[in-house]
C-alpha positions in Angstrom: 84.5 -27.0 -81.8 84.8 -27.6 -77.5 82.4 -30.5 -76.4 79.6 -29.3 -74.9 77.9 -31.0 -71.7 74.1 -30.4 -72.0 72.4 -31.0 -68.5 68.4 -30.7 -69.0 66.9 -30.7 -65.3 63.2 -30.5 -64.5 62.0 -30.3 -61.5 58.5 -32.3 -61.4 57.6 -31.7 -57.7 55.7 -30.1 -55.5 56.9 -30.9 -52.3 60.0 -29.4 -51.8 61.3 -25.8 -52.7 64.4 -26.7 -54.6 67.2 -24.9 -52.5 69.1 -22.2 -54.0 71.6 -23.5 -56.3 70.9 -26.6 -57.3 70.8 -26.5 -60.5 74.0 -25.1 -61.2 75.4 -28.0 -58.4 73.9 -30.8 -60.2 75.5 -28.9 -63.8 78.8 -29.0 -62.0 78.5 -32.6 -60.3 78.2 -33.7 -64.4 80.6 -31.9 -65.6 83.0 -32.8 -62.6 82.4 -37.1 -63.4 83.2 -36.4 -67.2 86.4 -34.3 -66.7 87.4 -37.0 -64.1 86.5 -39.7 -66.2 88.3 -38.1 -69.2 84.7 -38.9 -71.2 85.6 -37.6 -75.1 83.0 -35.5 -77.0 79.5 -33.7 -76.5 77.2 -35.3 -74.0 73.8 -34.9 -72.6 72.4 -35.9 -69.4 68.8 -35.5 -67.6 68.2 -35.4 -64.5 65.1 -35.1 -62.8 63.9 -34.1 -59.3 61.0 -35.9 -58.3 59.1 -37.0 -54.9 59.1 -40.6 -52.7 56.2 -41.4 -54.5 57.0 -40.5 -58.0 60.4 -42.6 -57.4 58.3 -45.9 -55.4 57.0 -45.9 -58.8 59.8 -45.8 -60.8 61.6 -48.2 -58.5 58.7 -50.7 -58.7 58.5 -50.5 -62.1 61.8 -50.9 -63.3 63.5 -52.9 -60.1 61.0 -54.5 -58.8 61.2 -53.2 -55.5 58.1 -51.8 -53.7 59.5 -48.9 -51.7 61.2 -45.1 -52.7 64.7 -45.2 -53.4 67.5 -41.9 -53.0 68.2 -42.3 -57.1 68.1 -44.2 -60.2 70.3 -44.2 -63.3 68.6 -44.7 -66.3 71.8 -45.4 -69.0 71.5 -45.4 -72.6 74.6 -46.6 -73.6 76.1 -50.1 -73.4 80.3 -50.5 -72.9 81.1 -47.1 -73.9 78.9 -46.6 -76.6 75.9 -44.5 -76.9 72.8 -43.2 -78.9 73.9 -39.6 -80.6 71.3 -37.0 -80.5 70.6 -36.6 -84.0 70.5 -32.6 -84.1 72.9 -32.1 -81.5 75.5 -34.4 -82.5 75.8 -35.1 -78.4 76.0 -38.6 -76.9 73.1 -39.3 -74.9 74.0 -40.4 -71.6 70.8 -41.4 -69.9 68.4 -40.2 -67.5 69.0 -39.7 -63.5 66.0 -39.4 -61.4 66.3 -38.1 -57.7 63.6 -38.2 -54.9 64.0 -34.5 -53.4 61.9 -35.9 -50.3 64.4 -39.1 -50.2 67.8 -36.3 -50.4 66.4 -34.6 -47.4 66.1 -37.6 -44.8 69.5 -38.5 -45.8 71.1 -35.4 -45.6 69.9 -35.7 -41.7 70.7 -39.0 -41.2 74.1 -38.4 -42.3 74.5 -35.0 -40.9 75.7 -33.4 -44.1 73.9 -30.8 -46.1 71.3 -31.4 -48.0 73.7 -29.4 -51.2 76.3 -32.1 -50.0 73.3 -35.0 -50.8 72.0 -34.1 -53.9 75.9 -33.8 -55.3 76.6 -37.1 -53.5 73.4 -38.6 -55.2 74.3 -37.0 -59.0 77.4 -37.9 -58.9 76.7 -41.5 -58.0 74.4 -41.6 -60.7 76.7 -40.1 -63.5 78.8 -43.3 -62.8 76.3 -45.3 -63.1 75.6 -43.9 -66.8 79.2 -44.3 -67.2 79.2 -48.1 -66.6 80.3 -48.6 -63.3 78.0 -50.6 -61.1 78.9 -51.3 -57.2 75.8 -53.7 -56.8 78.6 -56.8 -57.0 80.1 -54.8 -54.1 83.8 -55.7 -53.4 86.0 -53.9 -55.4 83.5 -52.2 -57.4 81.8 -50.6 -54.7 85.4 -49.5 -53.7 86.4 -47.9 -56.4 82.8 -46.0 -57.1 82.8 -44.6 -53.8 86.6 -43.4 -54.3 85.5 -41.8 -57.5 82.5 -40.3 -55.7 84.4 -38.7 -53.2 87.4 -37.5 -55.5 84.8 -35.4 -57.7 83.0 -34.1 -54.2 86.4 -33.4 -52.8 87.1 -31.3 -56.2 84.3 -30.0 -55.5 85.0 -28.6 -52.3 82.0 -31.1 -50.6 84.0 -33.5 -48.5 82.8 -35.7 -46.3 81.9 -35.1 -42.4 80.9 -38.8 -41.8 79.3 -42.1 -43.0 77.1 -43.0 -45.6 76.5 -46.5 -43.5 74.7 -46.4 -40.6 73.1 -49.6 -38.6 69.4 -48.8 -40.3 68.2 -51.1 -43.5 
């Protein structure tokens, strides 16, 4: 039997009309990081679009940190290993949350589209449920943002400028 990549999205916002699309973008974006990251067997993922202040909550609840954020990465498994959906037979990869609102600004600040943010933002956050982690910066951060760009590259989203600008 082929693995099978299971990506549940919900949309729980009203803010924003989702573009045309999506969906099947963030579907790909997954797909894309597990092929790349030659990940073995069935997997599920969710990912869920939510608003600043759905995600100010999220981020002060489980960081600590009293402002809305782009995305979190909710992982459920620990080195490699992870909880099997009992029905399913799937690994369970985690949960990835991203602030619609939050996707927008960006995409304008960096002068990309906002298609081009949400993929930036899902793949980013598919590593993150893989393990990698580029908060030590260094090397780390390195290599996550040449993964990032390989899979964006792949999928025909390259980059037109900088993700750092002189803003905090």
């Amino acid at each position: 039997m082929k693995d099978k990549i299971k990506v549940i999205i919900t949309d729980d916002q009203n803010s924003v009309k989702l573009p045309r699309g999506v969906r099947m973008l963030i579907r790909r974006c997954c797909n894309a990081v597990l092929t790349n990251e030659h990940f073995k067997g069935s997997a599920e993922i969710s990912v869920t679009i939510v608003d600043d202040e759905a995600i100010h909550e999220l981020n002060l609840k489980h960081r600590g940190m009293d402002k809305p954020t782009d995305v979190l990465s909710f992982p459920l498994g620990i080195d490699g290993e992870y909880d099997i959906n009992n029905d399913t037979g799937a690994q369970m990869l985690g949960d990835i949350v991203i602030s619609i609102e939050h996707a927008i600004k960006q995409a304008d600040l960096y002068g990309h589209s906002i298609n081009r943010e949400i993929a930036f933002l899902t793949v980013h956050s598919m590593l993150h449920l893989l393990g990698y982690d580029h908060e030590p910066g260094g090397l780390e951060l390195v290599r996550m943002r040449e993964k990032e760009e390989a899979v964006l590259t792949q999928l025909g989203l390259v980059r037109n400028g900088s993700y750092y600008t002189t803003e905090e």
